[in-house]
PDB file of N, H, CA, C and O in Angstrom:
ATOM      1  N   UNK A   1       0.838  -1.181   0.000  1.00  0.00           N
ATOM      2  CA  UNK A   1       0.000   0.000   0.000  1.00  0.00           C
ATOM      3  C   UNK A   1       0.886   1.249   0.000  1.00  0.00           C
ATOM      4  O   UNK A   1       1.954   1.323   0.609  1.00  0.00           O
ATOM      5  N   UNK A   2       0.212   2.461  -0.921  1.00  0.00           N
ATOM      6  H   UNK A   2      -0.655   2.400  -1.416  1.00  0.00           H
ATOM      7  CA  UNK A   2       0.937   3.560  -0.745  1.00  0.00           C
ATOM      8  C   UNK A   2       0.469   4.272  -0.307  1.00  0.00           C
ATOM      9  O   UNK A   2      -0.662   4.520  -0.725  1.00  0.00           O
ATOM     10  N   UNK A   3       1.004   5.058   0.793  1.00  0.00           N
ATOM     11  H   UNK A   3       1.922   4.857   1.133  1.00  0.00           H
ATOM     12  CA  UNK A   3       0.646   6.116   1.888  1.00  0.00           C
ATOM     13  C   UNK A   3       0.405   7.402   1.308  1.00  0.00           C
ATOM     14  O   UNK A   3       1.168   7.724   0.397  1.00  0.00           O
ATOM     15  N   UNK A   4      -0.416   8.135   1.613  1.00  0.00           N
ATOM     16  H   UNK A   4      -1.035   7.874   2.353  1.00  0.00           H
ATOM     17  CA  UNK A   4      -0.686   9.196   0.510  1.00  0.00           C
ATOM     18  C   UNK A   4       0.288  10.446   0.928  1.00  0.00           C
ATOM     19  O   UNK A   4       0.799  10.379   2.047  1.00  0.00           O
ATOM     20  N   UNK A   5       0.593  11.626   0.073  1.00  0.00           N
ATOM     21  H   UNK A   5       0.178  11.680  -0.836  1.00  0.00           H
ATOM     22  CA  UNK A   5       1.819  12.041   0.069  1.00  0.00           C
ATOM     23  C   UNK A   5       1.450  12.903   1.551  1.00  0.00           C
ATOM     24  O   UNK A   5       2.413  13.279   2.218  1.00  0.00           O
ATOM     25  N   UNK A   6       0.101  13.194   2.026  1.00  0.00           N
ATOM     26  H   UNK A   6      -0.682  12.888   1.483  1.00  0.00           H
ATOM     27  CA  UNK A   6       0.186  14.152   3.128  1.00  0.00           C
ATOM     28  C   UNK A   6       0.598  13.910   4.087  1.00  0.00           C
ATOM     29  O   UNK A   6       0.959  14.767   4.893  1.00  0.00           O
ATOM     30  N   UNK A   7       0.683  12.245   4.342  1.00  0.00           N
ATOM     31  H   UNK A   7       0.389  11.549   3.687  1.00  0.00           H
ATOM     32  CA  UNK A   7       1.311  11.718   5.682  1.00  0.00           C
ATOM     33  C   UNK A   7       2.674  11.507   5.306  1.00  0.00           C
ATOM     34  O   UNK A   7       3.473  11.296   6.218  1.00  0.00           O
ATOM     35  N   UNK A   8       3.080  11.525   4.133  1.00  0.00           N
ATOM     36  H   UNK A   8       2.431  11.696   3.392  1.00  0.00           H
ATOM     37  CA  UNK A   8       4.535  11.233   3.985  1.00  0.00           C
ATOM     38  C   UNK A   8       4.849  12.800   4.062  1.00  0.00           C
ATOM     39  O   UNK A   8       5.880  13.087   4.671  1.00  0.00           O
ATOM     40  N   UNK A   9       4.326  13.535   3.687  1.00  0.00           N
ATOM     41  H   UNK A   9       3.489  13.302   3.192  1.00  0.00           H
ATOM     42  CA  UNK A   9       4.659  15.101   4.359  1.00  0.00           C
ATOM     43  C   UNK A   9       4.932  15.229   6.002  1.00  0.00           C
ATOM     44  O   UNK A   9       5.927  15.855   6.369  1.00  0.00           O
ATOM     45  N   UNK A  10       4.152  14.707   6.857  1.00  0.00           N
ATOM     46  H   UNK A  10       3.344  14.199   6.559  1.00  0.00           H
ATOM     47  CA  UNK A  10       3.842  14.604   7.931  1.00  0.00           C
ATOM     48  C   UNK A  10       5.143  13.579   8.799  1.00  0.00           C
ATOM     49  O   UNK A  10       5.630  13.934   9.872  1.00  0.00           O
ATOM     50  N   UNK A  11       5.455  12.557   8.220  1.00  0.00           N
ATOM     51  H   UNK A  11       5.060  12.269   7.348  1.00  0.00           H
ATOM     52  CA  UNK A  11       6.291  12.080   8.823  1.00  0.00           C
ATOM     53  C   UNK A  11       7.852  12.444   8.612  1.00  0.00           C
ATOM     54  O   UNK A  11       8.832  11.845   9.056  1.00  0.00           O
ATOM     55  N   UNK A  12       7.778  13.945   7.566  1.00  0.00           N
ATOM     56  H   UNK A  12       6.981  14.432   7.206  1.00  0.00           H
ATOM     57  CA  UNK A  12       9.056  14.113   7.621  1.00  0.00           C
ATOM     58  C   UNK A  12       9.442  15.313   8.305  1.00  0.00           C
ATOM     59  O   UNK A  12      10.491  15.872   7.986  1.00  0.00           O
ATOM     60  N   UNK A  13       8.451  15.925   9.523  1.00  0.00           N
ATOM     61  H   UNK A  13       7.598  15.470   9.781  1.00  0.00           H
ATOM     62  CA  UNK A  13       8.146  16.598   9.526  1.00  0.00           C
ATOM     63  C   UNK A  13       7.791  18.002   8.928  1.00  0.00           C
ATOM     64  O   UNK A  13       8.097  18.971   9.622  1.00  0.00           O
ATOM     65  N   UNK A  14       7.155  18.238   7.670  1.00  0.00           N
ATOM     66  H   UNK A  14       6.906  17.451   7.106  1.00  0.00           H
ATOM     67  CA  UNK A  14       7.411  19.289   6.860  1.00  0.00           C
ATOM     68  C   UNK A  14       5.481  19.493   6.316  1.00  0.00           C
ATOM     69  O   UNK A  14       4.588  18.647   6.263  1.00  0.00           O
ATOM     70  N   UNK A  15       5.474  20.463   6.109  1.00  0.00           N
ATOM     71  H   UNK A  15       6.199  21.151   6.152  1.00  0.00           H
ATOM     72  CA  UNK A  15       3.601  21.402   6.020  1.00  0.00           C
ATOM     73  C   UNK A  15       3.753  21.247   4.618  1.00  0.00           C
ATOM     74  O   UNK A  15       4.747  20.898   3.982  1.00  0.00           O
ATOM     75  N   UNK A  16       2.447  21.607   4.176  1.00  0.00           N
ATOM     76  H   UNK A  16       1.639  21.890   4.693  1.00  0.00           H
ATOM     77  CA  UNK A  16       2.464  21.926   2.604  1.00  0.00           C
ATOM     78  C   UNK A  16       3.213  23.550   2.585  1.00  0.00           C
ATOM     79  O   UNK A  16       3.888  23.836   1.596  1.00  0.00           O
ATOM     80  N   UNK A  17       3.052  24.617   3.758  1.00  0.00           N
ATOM     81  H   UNK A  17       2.503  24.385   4.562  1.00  0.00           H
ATOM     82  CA  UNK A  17       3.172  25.726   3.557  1.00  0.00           C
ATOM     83  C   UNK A  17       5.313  25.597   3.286  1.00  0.00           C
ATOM     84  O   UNK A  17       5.882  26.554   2.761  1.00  0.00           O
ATOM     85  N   UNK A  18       5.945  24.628   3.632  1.00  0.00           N
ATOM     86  H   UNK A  18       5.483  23.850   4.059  1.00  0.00           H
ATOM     87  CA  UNK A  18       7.513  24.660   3.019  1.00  0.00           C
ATOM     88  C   UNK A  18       7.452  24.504   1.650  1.00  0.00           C
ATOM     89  O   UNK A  18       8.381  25.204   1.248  1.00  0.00           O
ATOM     90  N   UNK A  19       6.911  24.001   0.688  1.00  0.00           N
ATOM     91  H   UNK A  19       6.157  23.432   1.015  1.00  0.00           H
ATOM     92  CA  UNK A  19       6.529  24.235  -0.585  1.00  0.00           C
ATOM     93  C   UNK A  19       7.868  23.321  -1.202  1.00  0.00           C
ATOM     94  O   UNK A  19       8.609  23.520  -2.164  1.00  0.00           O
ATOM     95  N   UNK A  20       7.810  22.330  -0.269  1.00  0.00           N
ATOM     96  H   UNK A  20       7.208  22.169   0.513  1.00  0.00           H
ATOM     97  CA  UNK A  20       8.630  21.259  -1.017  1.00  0.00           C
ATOM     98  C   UNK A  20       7.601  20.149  -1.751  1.00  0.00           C
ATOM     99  O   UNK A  20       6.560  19.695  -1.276  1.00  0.00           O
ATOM    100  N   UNK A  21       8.432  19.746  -3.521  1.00  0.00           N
ATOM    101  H   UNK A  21       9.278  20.115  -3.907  1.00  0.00           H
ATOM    102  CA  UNK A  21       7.376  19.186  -4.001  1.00  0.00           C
ATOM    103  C   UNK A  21       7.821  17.487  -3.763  1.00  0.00           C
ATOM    104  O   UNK A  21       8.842  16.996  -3.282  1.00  0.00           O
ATOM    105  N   UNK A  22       6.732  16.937  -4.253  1.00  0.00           N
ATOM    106  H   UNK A  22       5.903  17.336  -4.643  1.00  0.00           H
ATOM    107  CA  UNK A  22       6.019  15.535  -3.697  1.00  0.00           C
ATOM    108  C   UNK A  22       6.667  14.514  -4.560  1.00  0.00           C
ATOM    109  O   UNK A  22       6.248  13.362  -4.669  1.00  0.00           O
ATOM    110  N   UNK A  23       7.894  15.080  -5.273  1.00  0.00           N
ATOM    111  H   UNK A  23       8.235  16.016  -5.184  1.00  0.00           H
ATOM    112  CA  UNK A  23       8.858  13.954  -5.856  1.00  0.00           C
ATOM    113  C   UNK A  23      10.453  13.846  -4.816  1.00  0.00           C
ATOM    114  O   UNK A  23      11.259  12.923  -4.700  1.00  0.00           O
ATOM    115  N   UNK A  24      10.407  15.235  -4.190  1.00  0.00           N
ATOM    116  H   UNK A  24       9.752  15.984  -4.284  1.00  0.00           H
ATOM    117  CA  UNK A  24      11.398  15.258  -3.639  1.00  0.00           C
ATOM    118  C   UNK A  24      11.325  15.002  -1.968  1.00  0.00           C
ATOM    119  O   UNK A  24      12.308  15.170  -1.247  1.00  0.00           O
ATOM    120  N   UNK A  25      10.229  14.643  -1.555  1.00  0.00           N
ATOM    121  H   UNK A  25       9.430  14.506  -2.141  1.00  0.00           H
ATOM    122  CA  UNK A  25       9.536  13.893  -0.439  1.00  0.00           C
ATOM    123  C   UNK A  25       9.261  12.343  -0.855  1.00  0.00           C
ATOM    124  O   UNK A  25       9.217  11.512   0.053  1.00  0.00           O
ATOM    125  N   UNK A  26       9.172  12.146  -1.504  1.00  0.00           N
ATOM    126  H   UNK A  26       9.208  12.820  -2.242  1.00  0.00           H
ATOM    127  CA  UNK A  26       8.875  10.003  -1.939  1.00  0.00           C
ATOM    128  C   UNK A  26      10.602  10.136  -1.948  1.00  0.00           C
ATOM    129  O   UNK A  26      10.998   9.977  -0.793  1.00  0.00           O
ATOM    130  N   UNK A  27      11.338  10.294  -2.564  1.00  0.00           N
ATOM    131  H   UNK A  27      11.016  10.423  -3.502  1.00  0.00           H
ATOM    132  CA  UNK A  27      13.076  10.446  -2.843  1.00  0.00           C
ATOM    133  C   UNK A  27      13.164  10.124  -1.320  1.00  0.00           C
ATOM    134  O   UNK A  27      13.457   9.007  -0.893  1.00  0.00           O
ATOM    135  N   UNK A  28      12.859  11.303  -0.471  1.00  0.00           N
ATOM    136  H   UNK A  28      12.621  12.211  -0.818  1.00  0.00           H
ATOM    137  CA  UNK A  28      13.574  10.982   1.041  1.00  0.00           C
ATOM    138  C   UNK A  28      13.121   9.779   1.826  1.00  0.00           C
ATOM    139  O   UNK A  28      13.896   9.036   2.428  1.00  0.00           O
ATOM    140  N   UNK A  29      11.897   9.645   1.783  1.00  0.00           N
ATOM    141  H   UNK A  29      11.267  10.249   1.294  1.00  0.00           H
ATOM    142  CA  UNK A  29      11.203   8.189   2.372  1.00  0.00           C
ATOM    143  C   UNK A  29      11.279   7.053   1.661  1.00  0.00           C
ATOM    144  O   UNK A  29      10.892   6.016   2.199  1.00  0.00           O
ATOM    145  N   UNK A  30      11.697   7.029   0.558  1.00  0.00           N
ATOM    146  H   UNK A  30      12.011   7.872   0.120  1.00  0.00           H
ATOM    147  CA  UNK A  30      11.788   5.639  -0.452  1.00  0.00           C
ATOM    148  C   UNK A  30      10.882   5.267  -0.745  1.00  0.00           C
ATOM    149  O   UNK A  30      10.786   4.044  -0.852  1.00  0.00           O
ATOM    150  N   UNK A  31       9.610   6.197  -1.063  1.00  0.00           N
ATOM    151  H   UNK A  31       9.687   7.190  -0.976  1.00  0.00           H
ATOM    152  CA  UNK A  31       8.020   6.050  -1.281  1.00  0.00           C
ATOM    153  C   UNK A  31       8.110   6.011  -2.770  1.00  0.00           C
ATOM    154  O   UNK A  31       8.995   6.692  -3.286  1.00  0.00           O
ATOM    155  N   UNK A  32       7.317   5.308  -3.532  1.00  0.00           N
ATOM    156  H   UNK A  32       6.598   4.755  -3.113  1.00  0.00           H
ATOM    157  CA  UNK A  32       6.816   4.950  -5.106  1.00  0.00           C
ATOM    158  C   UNK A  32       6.087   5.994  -5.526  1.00  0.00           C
ATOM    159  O   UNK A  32       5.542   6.781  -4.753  1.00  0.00           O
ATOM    160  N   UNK A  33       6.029   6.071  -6.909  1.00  0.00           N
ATOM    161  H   UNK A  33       6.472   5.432  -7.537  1.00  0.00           H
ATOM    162  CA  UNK A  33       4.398   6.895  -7.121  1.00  0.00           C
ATOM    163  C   UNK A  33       3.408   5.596  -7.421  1.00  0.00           C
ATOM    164  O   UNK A  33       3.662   4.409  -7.624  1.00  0.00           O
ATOM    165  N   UNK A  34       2.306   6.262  -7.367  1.00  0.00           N
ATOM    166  H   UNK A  34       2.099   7.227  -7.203  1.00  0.00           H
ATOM    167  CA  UNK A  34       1.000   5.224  -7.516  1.00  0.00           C
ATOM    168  C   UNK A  34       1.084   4.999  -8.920  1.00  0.00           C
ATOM    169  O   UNK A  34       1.189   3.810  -9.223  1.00  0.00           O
ATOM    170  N   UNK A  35       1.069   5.681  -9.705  1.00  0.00           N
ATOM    171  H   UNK A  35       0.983   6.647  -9.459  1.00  0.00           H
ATOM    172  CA  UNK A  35       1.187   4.993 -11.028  1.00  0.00           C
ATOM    173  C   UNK A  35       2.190   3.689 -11.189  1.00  0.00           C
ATOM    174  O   UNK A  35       1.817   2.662 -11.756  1.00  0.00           O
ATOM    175  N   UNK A  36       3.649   3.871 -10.563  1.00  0.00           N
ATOM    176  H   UNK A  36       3.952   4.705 -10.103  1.00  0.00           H
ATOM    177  CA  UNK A  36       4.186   2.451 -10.849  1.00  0.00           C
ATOM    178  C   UNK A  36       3.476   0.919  -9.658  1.00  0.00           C
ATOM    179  O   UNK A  36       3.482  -0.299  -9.842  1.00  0.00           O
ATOM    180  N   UNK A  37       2.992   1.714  -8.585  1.00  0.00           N
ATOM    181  H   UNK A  37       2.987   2.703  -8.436  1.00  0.00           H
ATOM    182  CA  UNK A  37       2.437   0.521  -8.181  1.00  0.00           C
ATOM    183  C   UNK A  37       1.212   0.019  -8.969  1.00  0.00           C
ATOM    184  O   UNK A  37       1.182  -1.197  -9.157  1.00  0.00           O
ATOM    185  N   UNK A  38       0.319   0.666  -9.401  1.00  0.00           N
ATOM    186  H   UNK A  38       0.343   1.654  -9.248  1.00  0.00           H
ATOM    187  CA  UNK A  38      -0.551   0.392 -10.235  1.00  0.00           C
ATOM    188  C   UNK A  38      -0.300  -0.141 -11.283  1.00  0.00           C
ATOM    189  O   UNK A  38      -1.279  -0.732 -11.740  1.00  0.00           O
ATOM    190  N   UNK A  39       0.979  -0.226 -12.145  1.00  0.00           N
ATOM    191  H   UNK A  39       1.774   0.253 -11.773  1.00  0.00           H
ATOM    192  CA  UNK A  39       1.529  -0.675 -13.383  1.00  0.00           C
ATOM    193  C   UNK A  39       1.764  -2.405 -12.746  1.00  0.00           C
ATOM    194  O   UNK A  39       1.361  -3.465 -13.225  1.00  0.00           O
ATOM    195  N   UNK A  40       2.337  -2.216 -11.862  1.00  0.00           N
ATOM    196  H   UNK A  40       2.664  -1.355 -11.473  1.00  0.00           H
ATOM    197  CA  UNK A  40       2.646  -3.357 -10.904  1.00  0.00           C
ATOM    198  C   UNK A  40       1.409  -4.630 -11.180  1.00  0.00           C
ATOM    199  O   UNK A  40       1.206  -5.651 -11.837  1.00  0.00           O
ATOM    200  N   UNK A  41       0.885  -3.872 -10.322  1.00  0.00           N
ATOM    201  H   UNK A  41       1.049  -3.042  -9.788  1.00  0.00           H
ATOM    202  CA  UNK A  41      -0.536  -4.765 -10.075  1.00  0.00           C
ATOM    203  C   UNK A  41      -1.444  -5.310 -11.569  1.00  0.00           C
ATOM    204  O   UNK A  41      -2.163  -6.304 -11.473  1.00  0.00           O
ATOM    205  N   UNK A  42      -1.330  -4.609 -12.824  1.00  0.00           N
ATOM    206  H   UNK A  42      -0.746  -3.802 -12.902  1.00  0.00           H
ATOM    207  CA  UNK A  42      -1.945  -4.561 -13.849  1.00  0.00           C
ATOM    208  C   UNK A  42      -0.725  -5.948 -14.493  1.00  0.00           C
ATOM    209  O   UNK A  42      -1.149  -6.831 -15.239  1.00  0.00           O
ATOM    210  N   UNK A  43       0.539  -5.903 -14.108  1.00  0.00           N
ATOM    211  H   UNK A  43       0.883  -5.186 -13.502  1.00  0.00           H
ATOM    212  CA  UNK A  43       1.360  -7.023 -14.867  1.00  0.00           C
ATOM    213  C   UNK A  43       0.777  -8.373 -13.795  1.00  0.00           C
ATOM    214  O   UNK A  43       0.584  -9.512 -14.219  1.00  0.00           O
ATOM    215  N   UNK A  44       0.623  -8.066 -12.768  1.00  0.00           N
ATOM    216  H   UNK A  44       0.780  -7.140 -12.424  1.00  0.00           H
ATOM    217  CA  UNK A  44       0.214  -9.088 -12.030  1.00  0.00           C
ATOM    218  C   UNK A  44      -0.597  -9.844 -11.811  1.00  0.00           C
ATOM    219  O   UNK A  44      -0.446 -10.770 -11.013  1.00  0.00           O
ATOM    220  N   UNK A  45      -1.964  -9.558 -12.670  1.00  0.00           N
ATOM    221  H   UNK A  45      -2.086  -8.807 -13.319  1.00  0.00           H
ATOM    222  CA  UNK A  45      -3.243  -9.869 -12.967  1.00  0.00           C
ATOM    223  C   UNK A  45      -2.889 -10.293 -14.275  1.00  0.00           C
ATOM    224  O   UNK A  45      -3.422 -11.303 -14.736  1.00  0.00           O
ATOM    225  N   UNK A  46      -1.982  -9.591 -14.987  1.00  0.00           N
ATOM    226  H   UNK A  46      -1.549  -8.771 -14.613  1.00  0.00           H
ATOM    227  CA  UNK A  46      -2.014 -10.162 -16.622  1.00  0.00           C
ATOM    228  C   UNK A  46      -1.347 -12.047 -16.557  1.00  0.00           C
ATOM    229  O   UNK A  46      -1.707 -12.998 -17.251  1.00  0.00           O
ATOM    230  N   UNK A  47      -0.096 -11.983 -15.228  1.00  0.00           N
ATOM    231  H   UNK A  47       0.196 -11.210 -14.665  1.00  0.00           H
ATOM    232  CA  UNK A  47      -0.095 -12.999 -15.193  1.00  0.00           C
ATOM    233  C   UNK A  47      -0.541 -14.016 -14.628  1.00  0.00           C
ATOM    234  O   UNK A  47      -0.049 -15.143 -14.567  1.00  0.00           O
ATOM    235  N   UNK A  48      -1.768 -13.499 -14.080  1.00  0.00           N
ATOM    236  H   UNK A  48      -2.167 -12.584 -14.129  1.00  0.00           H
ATOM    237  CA  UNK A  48      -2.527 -14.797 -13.266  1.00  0.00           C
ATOM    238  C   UNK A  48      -3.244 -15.152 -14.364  1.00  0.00           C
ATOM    239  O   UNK A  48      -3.347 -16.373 -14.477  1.00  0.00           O
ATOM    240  N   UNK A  49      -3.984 -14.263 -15.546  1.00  0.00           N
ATOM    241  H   UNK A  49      -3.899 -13.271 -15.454  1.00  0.00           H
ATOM    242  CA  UNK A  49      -4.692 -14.337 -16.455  1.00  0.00           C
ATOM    243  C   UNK A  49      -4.158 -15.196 -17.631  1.00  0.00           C
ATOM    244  O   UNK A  49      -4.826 -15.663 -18.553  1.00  0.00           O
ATOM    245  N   UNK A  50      -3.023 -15.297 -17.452  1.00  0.00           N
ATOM    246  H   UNK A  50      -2.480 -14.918 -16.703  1.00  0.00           H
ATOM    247  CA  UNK A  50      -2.297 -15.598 -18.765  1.00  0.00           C
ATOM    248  C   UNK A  50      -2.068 -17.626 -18.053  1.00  0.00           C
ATOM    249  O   UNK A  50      -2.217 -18.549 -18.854  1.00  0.00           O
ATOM    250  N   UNK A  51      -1.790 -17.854 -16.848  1.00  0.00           N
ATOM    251  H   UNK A  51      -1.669 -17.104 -16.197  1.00  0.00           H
ATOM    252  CA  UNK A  51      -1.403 -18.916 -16.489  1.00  0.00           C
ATOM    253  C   UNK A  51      -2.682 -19.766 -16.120  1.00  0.00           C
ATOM    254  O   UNK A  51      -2.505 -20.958 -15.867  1.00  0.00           O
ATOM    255  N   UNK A  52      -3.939 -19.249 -16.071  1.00  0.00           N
ATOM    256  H   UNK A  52      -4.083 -18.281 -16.277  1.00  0.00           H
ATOM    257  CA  UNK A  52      -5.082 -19.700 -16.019  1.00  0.00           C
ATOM    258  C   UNK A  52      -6.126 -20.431 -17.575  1.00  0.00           C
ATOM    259  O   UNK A  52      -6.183 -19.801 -18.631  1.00  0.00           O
ATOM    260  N   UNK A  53      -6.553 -21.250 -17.457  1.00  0.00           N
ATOM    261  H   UNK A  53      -6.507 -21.762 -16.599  1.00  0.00           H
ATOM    262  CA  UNK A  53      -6.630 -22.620 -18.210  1.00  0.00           C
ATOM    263  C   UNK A  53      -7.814 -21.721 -19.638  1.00  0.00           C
ATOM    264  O   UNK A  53      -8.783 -20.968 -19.541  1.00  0.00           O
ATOM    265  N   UNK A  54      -7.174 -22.232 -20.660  1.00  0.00           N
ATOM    266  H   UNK A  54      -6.387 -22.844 -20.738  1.00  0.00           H
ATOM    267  CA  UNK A  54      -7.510 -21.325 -22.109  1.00  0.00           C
ATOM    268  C   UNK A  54      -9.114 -21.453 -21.969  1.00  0.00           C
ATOM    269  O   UNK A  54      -9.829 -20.570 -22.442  1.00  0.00           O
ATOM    270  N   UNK A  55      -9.664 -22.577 -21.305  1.00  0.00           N
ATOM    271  H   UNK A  55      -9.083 -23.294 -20.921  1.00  0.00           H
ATOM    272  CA  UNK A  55     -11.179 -22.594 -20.988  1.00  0.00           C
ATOM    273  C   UNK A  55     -11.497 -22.008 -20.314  1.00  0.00           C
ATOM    274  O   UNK A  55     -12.717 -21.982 -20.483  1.00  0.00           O
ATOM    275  N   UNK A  56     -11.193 -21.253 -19.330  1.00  0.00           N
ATOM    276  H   UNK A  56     -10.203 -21.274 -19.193  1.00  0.00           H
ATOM    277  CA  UNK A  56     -11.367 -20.232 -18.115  1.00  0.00           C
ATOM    278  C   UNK A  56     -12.434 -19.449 -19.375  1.00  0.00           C
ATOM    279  O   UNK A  56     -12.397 -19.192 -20.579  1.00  0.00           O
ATOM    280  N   UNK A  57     -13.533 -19.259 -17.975  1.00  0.00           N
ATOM    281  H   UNK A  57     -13.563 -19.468 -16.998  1.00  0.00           H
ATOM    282  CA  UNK A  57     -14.212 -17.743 -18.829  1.00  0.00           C
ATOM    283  C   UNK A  57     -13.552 -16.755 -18.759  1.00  0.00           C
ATOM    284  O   UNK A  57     -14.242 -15.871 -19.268  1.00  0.00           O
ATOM    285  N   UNK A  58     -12.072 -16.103 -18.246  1.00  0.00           N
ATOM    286  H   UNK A  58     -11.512 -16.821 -17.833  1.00  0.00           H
ATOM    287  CA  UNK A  58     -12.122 -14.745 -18.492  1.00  0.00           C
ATOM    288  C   UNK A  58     -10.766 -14.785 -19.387  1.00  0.00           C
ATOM    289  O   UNK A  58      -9.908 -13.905 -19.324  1.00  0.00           O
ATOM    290  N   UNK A  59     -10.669 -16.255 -20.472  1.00  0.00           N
ATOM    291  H   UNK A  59     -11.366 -16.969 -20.523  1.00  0.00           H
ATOM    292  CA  UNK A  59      -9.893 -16.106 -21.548  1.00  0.00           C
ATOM    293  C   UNK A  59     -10.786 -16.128 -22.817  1.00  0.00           C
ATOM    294  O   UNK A  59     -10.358 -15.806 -23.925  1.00  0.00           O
ATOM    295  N   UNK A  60     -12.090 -16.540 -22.569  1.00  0.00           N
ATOM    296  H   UNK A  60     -12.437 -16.802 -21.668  1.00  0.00           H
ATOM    297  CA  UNK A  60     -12.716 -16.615 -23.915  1.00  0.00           C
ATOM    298  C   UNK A  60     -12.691 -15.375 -24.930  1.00  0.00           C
ATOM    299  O   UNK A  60     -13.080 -15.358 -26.098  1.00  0.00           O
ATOM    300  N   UNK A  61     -12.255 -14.575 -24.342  1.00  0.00           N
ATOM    301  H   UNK A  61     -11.939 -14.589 -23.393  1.00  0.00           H
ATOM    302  CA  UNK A  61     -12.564 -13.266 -25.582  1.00  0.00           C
ATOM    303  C   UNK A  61     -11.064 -13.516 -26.144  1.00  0.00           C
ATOM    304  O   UNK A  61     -10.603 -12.664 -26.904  1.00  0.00           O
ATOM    305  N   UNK A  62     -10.229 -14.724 -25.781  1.00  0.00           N
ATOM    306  H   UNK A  62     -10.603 -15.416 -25.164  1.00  0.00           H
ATOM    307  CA  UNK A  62      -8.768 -14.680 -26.635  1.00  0.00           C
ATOM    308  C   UNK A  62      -9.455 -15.426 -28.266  1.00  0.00           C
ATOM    309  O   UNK A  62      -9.066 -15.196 -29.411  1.00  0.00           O
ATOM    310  N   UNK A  63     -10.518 -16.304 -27.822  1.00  0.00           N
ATOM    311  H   UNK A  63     -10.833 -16.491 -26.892  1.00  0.00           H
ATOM    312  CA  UNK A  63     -10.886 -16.605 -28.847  1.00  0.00           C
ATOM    313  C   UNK A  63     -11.730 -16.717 -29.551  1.00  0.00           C
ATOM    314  O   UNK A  63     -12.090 -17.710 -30.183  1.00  0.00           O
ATOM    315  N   UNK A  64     -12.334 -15.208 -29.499  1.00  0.00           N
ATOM    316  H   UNK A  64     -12.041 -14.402 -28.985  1.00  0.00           H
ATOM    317  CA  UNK A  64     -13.336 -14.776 -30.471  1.00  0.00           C
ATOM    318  C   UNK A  64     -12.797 -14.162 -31.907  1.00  0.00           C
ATOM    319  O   UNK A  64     -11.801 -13.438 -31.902  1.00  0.00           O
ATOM    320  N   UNK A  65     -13.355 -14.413 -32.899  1.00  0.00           N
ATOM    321  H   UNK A  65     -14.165 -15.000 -32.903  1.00  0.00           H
ATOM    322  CA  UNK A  65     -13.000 -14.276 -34.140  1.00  0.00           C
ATOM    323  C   UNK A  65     -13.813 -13.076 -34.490  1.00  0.00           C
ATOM    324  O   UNK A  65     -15.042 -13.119 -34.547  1.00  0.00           O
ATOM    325  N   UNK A  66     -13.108 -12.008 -34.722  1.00  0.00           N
ATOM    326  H   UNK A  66     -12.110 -11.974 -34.675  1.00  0.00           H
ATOM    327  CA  UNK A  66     -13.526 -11.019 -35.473  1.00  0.00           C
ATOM    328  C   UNK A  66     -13.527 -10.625 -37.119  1.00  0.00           C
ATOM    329  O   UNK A  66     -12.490 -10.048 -37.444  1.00  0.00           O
ATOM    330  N   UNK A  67     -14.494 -10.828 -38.217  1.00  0.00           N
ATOM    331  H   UNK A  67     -15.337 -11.297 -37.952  1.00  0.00           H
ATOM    332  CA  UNK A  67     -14.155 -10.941 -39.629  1.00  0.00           C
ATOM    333  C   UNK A  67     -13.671  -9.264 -40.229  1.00  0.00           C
ATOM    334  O   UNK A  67     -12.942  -8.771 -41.090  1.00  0.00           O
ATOM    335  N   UNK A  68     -14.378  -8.937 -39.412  1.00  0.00           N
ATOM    336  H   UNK A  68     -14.970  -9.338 -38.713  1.00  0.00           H
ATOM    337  CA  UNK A  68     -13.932  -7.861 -40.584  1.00  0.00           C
ATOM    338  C   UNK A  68     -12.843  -6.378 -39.652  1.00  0.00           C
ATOM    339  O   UNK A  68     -12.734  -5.187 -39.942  1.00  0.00           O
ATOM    340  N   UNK A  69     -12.371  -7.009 -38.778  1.00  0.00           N
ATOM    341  H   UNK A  69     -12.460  -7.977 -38.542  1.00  0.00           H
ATOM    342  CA  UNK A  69     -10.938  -6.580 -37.990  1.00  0.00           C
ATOM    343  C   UNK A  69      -9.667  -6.972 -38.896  1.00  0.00           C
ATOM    344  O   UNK A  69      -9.514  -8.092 -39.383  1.00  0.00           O
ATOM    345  N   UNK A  70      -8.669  -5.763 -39.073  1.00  0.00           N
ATOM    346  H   UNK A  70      -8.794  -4.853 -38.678  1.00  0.00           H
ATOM    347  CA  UNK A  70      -7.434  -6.395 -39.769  1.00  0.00           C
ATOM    348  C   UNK A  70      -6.645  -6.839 -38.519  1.00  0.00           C
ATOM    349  O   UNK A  70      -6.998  -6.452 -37.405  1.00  0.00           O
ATOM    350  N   UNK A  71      -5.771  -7.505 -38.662  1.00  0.00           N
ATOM    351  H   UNK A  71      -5.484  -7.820 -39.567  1.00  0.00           H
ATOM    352  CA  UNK A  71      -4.647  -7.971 -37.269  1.00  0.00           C
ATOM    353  C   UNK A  71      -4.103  -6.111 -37.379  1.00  0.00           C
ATOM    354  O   UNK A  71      -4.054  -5.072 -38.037  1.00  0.00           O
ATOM    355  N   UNK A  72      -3.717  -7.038 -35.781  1.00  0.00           N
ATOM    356  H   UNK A  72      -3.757  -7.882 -35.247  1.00  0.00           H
ATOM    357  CA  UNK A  72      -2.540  -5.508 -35.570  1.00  0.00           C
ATOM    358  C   UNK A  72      -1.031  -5.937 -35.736  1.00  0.00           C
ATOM    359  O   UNK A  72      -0.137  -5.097 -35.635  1.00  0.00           O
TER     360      UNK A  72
END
């Protein structure tokens, strides 16, 4: 879980009014941004999805045939 930046403000002791920004506060605590944990979690589902049995219902749309789609 990521702590949202106001308590990571808070535990370094520092206000919004020091007008330090919220990349250079995650830097001092070794805090992530949410976007890469979220990237995280999205590869992590791809591979439960991917190792789960081609009959699974939430692979069937691998094999629906679309006619008049070109490949990508």
């Amino acid at each position: 879980m990521v702590p949202k930046i106001g308590m990571i403000h808070w535990m370094c002791d520092h206000t919004r009014l020091d007008n330090i920004r919220n990349e250079v506060i995650r830097d001092k605590v070794g805090v992530t941004h949410i976007k890469n944990k979220m990237g995280e979690t999205r590869v992590r589902w791809l591979g439960h999805v991917r190792r789960s049995s081609i009959d699974a219902p939430r692979r069937r749309c691998e094999r629906i045939d679309f006619p008049d789609v070109d490949e990508i």
